[in-house]
Structures are given as C-alpha cells and as structure tokens.
C-alpha atoms as an extended CHARMM CRD file, in Angstrom:
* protein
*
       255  EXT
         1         1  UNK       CA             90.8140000000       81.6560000000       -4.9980000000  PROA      1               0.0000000000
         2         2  UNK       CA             91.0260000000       81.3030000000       -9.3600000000  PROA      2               0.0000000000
         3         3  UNK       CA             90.1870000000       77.4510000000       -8.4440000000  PROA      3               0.0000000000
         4         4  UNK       CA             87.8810000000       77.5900000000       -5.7270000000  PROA      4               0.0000000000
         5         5  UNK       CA             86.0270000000       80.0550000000       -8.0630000000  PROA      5               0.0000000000
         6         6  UNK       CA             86.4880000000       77.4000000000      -11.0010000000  PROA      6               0.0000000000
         7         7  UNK       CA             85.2880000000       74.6040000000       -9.5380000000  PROA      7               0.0000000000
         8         8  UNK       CA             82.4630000000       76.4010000000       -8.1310000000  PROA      8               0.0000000000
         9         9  UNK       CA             81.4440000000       77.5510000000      -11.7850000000  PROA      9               0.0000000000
        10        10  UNK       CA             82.3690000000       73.9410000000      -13.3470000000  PROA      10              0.0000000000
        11        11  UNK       CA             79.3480000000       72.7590000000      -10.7010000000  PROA      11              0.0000000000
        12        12  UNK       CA             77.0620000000       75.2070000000      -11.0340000000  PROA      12              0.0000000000
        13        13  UNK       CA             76.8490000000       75.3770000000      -15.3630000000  PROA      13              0.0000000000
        14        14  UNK       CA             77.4670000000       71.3930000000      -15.0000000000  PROA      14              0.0000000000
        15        15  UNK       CA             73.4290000000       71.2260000000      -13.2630000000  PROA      15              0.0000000000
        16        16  UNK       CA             72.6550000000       74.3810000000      -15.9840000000  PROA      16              0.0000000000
        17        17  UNK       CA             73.5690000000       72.3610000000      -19.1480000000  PROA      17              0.0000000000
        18        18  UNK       CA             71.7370000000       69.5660000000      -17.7230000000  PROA      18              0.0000000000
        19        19  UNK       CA             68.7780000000       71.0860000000      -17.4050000000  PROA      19              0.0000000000
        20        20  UNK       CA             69.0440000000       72.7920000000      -21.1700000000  PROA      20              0.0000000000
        21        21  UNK       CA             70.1910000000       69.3740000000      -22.2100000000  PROA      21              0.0000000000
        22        22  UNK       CA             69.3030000000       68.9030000000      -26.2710000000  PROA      22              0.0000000000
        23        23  UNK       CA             65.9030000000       67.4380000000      -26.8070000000  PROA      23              0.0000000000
        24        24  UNK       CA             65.4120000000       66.4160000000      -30.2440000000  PROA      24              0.0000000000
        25        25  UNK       CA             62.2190000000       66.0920000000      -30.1850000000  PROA      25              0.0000000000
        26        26  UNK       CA             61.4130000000       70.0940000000      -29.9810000000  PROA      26              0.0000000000
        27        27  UNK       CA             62.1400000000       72.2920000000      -33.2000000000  PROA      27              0.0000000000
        28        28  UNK       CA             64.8910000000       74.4580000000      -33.1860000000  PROA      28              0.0000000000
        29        29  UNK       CA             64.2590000000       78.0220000000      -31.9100000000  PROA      29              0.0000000000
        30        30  UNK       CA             63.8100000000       80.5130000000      -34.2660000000  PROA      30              0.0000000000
        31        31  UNK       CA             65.4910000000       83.8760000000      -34.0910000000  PROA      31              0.0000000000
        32        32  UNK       CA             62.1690000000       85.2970000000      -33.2630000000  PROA      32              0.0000000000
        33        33  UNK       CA             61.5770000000       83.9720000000      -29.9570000000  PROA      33              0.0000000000
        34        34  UNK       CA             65.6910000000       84.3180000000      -28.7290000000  PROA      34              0.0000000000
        35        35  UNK       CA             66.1350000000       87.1370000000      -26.0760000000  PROA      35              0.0000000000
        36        36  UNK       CA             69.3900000000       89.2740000000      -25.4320000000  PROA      36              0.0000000000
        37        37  UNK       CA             70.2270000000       90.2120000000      -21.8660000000  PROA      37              0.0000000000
        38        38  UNK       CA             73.0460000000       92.3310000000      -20.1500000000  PROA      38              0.0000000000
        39        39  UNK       CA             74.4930000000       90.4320000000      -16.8120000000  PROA      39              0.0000000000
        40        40  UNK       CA             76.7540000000       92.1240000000      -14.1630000000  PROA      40              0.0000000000
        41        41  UNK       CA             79.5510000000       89.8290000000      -13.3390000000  PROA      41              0.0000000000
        42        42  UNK       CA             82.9570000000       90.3970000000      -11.3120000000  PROA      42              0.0000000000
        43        43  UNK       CA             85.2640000000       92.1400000000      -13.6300000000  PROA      43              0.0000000000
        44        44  UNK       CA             88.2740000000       89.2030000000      -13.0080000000  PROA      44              0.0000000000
        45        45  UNK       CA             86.1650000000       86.8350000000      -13.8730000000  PROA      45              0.0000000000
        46        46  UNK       CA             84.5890000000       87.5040000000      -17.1240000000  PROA      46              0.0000000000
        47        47  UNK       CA             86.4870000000       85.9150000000      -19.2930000000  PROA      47              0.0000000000
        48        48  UNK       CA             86.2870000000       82.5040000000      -17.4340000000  PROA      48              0.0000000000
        49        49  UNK       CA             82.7180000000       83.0670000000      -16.6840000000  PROA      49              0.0000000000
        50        50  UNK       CA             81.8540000000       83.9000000000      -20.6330000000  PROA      50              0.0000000000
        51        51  UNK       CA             83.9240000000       80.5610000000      -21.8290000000  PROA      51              0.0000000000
        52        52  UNK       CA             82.3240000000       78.1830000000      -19.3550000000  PROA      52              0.0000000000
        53        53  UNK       CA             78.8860000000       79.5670000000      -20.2290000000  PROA      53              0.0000000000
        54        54  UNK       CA             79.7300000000       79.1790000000      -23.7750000000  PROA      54              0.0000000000
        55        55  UNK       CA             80.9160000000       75.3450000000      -23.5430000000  PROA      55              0.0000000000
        56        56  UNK       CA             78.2570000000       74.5130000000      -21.2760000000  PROA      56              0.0000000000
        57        57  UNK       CA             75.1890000000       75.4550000000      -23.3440000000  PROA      57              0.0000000000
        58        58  UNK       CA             76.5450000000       75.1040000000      -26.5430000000  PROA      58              0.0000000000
        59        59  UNK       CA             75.1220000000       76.5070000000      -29.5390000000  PROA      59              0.0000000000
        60        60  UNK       CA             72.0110000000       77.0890000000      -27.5600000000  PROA      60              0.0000000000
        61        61  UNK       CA             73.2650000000       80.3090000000      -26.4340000000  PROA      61              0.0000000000
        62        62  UNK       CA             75.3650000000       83.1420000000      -27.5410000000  PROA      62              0.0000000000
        63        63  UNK       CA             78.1600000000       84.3280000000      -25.2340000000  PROA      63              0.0000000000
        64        64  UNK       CA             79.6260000000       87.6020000000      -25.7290000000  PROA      64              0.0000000000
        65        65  UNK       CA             81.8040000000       90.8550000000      -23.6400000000  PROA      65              0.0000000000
        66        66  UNK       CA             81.7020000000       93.8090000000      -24.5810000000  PROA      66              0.0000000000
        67        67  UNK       CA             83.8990000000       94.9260000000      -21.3640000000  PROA      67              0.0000000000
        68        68  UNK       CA             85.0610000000       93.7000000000      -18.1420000000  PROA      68              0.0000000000
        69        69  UNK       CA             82.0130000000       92.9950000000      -15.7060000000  PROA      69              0.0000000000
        70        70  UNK       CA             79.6850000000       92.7030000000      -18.3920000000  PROA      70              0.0000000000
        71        71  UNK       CA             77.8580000000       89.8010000000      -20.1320000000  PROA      71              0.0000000000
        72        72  UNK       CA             75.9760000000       89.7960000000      -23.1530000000  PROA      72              0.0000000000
        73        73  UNK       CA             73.7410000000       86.2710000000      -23.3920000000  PROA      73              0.0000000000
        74        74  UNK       CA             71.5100000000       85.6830000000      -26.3600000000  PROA      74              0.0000000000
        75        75  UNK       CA             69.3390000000       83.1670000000      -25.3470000000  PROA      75              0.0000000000
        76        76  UNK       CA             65.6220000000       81.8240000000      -25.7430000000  PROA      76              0.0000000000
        77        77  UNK       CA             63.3600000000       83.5400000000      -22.8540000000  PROA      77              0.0000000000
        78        78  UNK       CA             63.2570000000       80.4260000000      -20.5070000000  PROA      78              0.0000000000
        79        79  UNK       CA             66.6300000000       79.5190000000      -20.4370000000  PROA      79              0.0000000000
        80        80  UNK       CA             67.4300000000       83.5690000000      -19.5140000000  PROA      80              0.0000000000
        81        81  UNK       CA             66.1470000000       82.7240000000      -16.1540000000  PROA      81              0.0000000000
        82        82  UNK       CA             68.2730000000       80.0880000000      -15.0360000000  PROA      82              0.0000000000
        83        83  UNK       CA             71.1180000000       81.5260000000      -16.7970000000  PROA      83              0.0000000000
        84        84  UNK       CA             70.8530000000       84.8350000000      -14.6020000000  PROA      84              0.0000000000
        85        85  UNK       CA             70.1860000000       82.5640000000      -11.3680000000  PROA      85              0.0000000000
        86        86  UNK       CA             73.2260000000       80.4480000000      -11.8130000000  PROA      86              0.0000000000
        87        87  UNK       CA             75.3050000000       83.6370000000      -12.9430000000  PROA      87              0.0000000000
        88        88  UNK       CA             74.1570000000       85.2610000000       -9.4420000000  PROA      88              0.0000000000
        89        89  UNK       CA             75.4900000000       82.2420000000       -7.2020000000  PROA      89              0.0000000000
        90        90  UNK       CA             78.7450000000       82.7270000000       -9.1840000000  PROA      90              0.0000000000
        91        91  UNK       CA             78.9510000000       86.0960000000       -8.1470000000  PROA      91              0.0000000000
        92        92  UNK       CA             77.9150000000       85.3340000000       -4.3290000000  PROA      92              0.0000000000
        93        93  UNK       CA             80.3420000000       82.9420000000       -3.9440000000  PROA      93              0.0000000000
        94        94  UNK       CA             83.2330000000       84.5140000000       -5.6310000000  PROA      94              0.0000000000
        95        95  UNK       CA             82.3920000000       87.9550000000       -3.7030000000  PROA      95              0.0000000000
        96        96  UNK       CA             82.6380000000       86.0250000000       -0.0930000000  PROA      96              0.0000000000
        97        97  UNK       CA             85.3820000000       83.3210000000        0.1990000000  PROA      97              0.0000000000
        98        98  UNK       CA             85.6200000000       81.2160000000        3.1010000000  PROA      98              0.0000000000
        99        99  UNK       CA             88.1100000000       82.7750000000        5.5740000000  PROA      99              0.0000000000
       100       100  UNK       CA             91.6060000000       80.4530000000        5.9630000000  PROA      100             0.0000000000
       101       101  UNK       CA             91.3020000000       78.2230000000        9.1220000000  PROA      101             0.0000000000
       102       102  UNK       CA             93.2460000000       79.6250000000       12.4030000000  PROA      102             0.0000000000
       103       103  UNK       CA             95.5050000000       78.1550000000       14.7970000000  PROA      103             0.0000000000
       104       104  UNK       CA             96.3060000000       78.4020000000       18.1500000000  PROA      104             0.0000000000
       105       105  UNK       CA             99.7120000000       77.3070000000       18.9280000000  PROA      105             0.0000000000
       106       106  UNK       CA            100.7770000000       77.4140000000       22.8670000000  PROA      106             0.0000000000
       107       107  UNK       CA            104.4640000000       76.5830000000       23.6140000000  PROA      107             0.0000000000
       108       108  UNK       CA            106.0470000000       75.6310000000       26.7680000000  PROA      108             0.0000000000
       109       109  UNK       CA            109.4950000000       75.2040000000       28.0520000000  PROA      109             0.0000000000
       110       110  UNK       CA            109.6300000000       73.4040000000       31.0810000000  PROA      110             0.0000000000
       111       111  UNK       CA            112.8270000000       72.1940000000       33.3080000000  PROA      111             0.0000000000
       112       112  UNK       CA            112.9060000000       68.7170000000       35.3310000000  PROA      112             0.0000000000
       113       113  UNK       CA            114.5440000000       68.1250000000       38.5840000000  PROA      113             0.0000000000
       114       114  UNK       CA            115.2790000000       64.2710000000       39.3800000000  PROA      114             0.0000000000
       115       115  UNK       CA            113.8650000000       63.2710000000       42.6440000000  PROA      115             0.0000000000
       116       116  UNK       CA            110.6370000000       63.7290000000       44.5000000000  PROA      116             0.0000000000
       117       117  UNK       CA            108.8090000000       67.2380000000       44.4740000000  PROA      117             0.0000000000
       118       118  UNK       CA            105.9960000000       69.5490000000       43.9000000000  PROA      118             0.0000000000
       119       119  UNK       CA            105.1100000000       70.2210000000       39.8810000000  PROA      119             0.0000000000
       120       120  UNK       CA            104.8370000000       74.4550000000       39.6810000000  PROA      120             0.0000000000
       121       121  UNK       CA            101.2370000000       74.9720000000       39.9200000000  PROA      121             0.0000000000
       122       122  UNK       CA            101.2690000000       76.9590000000       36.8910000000  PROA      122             0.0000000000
       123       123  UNK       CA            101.9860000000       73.3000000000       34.8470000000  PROA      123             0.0000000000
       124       124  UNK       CA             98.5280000000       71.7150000000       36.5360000000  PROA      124             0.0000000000
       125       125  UNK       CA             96.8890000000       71.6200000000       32.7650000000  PROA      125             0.0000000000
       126       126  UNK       CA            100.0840000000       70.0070000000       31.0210000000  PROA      126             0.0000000000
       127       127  UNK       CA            100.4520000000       66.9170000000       33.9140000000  PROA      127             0.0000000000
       128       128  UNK       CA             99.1230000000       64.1270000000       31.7770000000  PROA      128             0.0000000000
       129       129  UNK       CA            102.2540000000       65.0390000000       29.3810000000  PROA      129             0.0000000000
       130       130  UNK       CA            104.5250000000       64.9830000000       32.5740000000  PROA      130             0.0000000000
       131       131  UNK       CA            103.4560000000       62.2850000000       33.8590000000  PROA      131             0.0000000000
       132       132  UNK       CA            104.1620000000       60.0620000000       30.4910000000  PROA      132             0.0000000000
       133       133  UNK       CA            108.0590000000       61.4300000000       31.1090000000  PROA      133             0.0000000000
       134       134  UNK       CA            108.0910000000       60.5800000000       34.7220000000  PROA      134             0.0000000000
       135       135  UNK       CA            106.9790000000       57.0750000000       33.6930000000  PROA      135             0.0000000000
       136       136  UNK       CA            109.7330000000       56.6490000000       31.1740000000  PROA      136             0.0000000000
       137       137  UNK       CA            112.2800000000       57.8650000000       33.1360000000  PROA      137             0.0000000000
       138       138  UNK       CA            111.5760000000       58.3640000000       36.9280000000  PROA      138             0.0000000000
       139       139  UNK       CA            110.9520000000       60.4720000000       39.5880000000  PROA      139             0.0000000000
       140       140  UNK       CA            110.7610000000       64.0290000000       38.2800000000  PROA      140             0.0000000000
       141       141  UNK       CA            109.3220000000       67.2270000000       39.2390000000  PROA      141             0.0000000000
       142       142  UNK       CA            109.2710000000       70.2900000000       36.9290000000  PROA      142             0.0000000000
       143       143  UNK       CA            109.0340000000       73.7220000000       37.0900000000  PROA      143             0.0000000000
       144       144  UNK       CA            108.2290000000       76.4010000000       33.8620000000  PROA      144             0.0000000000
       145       145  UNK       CA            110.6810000000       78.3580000000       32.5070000000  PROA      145             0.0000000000
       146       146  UNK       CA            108.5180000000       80.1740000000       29.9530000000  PROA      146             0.0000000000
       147       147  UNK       CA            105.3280000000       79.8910000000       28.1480000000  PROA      147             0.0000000000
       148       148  UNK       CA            104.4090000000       81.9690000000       24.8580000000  PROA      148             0.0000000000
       149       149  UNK       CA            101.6590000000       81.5480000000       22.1780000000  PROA      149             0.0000000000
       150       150  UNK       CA            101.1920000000       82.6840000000       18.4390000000  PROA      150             0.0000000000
       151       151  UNK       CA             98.5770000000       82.0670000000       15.7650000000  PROA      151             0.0000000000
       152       152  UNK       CA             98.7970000000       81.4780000000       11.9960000000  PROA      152             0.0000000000
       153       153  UNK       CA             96.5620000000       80.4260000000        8.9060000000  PROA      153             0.0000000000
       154       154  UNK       CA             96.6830000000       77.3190000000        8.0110000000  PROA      154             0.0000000000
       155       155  UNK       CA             98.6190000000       77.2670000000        4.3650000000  PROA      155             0.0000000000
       156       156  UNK       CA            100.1060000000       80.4380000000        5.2440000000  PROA      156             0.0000000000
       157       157  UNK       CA            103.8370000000       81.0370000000        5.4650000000  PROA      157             0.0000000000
       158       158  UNK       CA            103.6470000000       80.7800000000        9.2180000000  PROA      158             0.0000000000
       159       159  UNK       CA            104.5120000000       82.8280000000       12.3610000000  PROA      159             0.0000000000
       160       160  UNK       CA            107.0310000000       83.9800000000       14.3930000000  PROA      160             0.0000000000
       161       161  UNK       CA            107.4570000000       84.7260000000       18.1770000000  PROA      161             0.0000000000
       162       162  UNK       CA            110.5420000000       86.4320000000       19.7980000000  PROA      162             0.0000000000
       163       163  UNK       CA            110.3780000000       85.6160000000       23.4400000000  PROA      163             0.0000000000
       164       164  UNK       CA            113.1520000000       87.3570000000       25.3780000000  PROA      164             0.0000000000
       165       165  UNK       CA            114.2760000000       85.6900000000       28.4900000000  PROA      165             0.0000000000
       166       166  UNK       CA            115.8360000000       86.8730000000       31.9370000000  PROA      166             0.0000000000
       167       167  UNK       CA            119.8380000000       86.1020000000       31.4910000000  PROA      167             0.0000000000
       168       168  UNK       CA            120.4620000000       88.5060000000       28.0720000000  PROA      168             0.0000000000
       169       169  UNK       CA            119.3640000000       85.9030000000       25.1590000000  PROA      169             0.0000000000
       170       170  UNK       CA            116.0430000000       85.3190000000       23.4900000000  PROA      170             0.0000000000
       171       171  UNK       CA            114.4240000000       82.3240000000       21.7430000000  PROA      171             0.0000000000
       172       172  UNK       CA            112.6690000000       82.4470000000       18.6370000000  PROA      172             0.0000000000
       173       173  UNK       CA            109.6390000000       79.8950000000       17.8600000000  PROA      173             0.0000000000
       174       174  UNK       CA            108.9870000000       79.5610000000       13.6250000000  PROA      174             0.0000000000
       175       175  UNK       CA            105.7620000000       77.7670000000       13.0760000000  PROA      175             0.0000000000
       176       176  UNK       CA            103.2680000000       77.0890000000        9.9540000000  PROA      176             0.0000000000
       177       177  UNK       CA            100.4970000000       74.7380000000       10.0860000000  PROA      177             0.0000000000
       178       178  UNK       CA            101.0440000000       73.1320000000        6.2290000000  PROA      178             0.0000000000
       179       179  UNK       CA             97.0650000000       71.6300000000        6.3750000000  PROA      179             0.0000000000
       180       180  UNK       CA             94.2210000000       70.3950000000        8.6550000000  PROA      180             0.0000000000
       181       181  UNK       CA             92.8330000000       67.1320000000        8.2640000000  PROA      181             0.0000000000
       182       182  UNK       CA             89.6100000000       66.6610000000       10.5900000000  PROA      182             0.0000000000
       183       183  UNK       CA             91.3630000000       67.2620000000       14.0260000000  PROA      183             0.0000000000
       184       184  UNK       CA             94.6060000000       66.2890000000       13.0560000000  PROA      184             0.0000000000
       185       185  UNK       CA             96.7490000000       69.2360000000       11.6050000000  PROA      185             0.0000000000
       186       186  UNK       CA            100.9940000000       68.9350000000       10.4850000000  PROA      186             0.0000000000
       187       187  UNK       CA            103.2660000000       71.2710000000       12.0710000000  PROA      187             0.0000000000
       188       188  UNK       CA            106.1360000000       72.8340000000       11.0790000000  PROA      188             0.0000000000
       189       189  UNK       CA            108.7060000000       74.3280000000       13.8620000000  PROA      189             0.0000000000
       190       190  UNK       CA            111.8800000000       76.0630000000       13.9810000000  PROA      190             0.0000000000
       191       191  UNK       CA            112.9290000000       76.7780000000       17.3850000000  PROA      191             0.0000000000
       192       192  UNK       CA            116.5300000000       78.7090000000       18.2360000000  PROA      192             0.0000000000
       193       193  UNK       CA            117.8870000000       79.5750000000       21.4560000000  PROA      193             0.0000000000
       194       194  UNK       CA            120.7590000000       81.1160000000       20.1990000000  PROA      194             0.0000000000
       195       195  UNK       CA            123.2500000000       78.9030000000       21.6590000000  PROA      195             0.0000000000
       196       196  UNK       CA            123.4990000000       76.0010000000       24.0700000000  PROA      196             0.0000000000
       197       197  UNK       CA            120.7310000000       76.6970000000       26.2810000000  PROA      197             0.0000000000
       198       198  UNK       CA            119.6320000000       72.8410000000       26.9460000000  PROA      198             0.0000000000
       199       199  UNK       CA            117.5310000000       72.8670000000       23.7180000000  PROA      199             0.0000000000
       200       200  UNK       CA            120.1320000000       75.0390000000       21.2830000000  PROA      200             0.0000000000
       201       201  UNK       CA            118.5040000000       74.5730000000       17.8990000000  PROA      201             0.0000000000
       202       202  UNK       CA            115.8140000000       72.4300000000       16.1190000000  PROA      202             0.0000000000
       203       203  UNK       CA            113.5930000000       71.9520000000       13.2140000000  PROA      203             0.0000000000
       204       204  UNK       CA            110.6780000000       69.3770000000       13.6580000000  PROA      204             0.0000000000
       205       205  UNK       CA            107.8940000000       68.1620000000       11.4590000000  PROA      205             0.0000000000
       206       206  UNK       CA            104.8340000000       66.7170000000       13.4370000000  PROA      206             0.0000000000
       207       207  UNK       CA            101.5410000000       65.7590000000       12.9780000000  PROA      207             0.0000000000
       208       208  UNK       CA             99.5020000000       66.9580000000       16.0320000000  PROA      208             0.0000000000
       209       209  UNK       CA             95.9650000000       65.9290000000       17.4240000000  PROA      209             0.0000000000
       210       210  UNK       CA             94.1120000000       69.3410000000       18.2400000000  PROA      210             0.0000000000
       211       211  UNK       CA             94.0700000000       70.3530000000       22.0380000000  PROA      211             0.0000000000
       212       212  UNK       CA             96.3480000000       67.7110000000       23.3330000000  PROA      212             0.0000000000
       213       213  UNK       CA             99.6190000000       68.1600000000       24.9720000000  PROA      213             0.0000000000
       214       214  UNK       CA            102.7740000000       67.0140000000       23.2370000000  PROA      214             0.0000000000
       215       215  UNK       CA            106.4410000000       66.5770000000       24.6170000000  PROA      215             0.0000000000
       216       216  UNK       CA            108.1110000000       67.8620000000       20.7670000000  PROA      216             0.0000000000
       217       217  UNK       CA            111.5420000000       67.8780000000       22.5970000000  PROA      217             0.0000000000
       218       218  UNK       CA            113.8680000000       67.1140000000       24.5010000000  PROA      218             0.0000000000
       219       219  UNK       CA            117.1000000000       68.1490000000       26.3510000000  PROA      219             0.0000000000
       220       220  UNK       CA            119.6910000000       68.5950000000       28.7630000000  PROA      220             0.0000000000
       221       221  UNK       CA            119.3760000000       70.8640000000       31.3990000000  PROA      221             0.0000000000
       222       222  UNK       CA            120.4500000000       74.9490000000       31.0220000000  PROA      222             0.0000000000
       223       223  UNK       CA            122.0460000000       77.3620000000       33.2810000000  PROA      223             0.0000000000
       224       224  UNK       CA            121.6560000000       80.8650000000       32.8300000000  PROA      224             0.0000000000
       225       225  UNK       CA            123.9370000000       82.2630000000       30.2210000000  PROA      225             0.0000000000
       226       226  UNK       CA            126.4480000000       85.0970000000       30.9300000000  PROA      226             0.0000000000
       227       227  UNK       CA            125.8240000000       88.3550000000       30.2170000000  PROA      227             0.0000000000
       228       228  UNK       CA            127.7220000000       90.5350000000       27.3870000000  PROA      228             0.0000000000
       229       229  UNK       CA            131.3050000000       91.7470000000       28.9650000000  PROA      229             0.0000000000
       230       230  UNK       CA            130.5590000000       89.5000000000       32.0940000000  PROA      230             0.0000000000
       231       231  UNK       CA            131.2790000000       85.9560000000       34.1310000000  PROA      231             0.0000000000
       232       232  UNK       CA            128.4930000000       83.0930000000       34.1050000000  PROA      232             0.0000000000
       233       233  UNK       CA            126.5620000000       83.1620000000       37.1880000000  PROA      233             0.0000000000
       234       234  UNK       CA            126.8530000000       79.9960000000       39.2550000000  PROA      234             0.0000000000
       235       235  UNK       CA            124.4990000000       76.8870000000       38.8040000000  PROA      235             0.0000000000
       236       236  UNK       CA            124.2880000000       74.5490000000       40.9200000000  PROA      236             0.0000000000
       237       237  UNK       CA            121.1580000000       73.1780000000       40.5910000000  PROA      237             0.0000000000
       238       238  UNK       CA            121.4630000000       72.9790000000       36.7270000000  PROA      238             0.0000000000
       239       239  UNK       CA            117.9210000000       71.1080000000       36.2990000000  PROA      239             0.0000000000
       240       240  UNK       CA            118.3220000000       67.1060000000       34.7080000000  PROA      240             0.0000000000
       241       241  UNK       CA            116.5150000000       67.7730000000       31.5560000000  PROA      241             0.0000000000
       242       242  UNK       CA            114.6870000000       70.7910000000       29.6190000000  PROA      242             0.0000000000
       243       243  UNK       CA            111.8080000000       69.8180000000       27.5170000000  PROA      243             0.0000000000
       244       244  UNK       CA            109.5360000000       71.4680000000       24.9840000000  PROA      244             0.0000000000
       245       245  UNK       CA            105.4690000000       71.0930000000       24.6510000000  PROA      245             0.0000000000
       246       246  UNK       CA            103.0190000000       71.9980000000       22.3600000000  PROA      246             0.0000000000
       247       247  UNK       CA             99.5270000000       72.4360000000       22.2090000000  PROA      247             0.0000000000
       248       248  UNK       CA             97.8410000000       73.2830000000       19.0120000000  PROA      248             0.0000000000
       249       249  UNK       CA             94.0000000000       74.4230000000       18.8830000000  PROA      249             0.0000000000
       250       250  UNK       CA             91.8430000000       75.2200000000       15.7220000000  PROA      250             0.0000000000
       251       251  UNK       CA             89.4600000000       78.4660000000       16.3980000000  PROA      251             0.0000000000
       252       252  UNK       CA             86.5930000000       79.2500000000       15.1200000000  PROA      252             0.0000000000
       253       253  UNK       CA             85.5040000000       81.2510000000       12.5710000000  PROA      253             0.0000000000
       254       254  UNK       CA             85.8590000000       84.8040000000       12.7050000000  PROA      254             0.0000000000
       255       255  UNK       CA             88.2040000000       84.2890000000       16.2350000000  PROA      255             0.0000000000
C-alpha cells in the first residue's frame, strides 16, 4: 500500500512542480503576499506527504507538521489552490485502495476406464480436456470421483481445501495464485492424498489461461483404501488411470 501510495504522490506533485515551475522572469514574492494554510492529511502519511511537497516545490513553499494529520503550507495565494487540490487526490486515493484481484479455482479428480463407454454426465463441460487424453492414449471413458472449489487473492499466501472422501482418507488441495498477467495467471499447487491413492502427493507450478480446462496430472488408477482396524475392500475394476484438472477463473470486482 506505502508504494502504491508513493508512486501515486511522486505523480501527482511531479504535474504540481511543473506547473509552479521557476520563471525568472517574475520577481520574487515578497513576504507580504505569501499565505499560510492548515491541510488535513492521513495521519500515516504525513511525514511522506510533507517531504515530497517540500522537494517538489522547493523554496517556493514552506512545509511544516505540527502533528500527525496536519499540514502547515506557507505558500503565495495561487499556488494554495493547487496545492490543496493535489493534497485532496492524495487523500482519495490513499483512503480507497483497489481491492486484490480474486480467483476462482475449480478442481477435479476424474478416473479413466480403457475401452469404449459413456463419459458421467456430470464431466459434459470438461470433454474438450478428455478428449485431448483419449487422443493420446486411446479409447477411454471416465467417470468423477470428486470435484471441489476454493478462492484466493492473487499475491496472497493462498488457500486451502480439505475434501474428505468416502473410504476413511481425505485430500488436501494448497493453492496461491503468485500474479495475473492479462488472462494468463501462475499457479501454485500442493495436492496430498495421504498415501497411494493413484495421485499420492504433488507440488506443481503452472501458468494457466483463465477459464480453460487443464489436465495438471496424472496417475495410476486407485482402489478404495481400507478402513482403520479393517481389510481392503475388493477392486476389481481398479480404473486405468486417475487424473487431475483445473480450471482457474478471475472474478470481478467486489465478487
């Protein structure tokens, strides 16, 4: 926020020295015709806002604080004005930052089953993504184990999402979004299964196109774990591969 603010304040007294730039033509002002005004500023920012006032105008002006939120400017009349208006922005813009971007991340873990078949229904939205695995490696059809979603700030320290699952273990999805560039945004990911569960354990680093869907992973098949104090319950259908997609959408403000 300390640089947005600064480079907000470097712009603003930038276009208010240049238009109190030094003319040498005019005599100097006299003490006579100088004016001193009281300003209202944000208390954090007085300091900075009194020294960039101070090297921006020069000697033209006279700079002091006699607390925090206060400004004392000794000026001549018509520079007052300008002064005050450019001092007001400051204080507009510092009072309402932008809000961080969101993020949408959906996450899907979906089995395959070699051969011919019907896709679950519930995957109709994610079949451009299947069908670029089918074409690699042949007649699939797939069915969803489990789909979650989360959201996070981009910059922020990320999110996490606990997603228990039927069969007595859980899986645990750690995302940030590290920046956004246009619609292109880089992903962080931890994923854990706790154990061998097909996918077991990952970290990945991606950069993602906004509202596409993207196989992140890959992995054998899973059977149902066992359940504390009993036997594994039987499998046999244990599906060819499990896989892992993402879909990552930027929301709009205030969503």
């Amino acid at each position: 926020m300390k640089q947005i603010f600064r480079l907000i304040a470097a712009t603003a007294l930038l276009a208010l020295a240049a238009c109190h730039a030094p003319d040498h033509a005019q005599p100097k002002q006299s003490a006579a015709s100088m004016e001193l005004k009281i300003y209202a500023v944000s208390p954090a920012q007085t300091f900075h806002l009194a020294g960039a006032l101070g090297n921006a105008l020069g000697g033209k002006v006279t700079v002091t604080s006699p607390a925090p939120g206060k400004l004392l400017v000794y000026a001549a009349p018509e520079m007052q004005a300008s002064i005050g208006k450019a001092i007001a922005a400051l204080g507009q813009s510092s009072a309402t930052p932008s809000p961080a971007t969101q993020v949408e991340l959906h996450l899907w873990v979906v089995d395959g089953e070699a051969g011919d078949g019907t896709d679950d229904p519930a995957l109709k939205p994610l079949a451009s993504a299947l069908d670029g695995v089918r074409q690699s490696m042949g007649p699939l059809h797939f069915s969803l184990d489990q789909a979650v979603s989360g959201r996070t700030s981009a910059g922020d320290h990320g999110a996490t999402i606990l997603a228990a699952i039927d069969g007595g273990y859980s899986r645990a999805f750690n995302f940030a979004v590290d920046g956004i560039d246009g619609e292109m945004l880089d992903l962080q990911l931890d994923y854990d299964d706790h154990g061998e569960r097909g996918l077991a354990k990952f970290k990945s680093e991606v950069n993602l196109l906004t509202g596409h869907y993207v196989v992140l992973a890959q992995g054998p098949g899973a059977c149902a774990p066992a359940l504390p104090g009993k036997s594994a319950p039987p499998c046999p259908t244990r599906p060819t591969l499990r896989l892992l997609i993402v879909r990552a959408d930027i929301l709009p403000p205030q969503a």
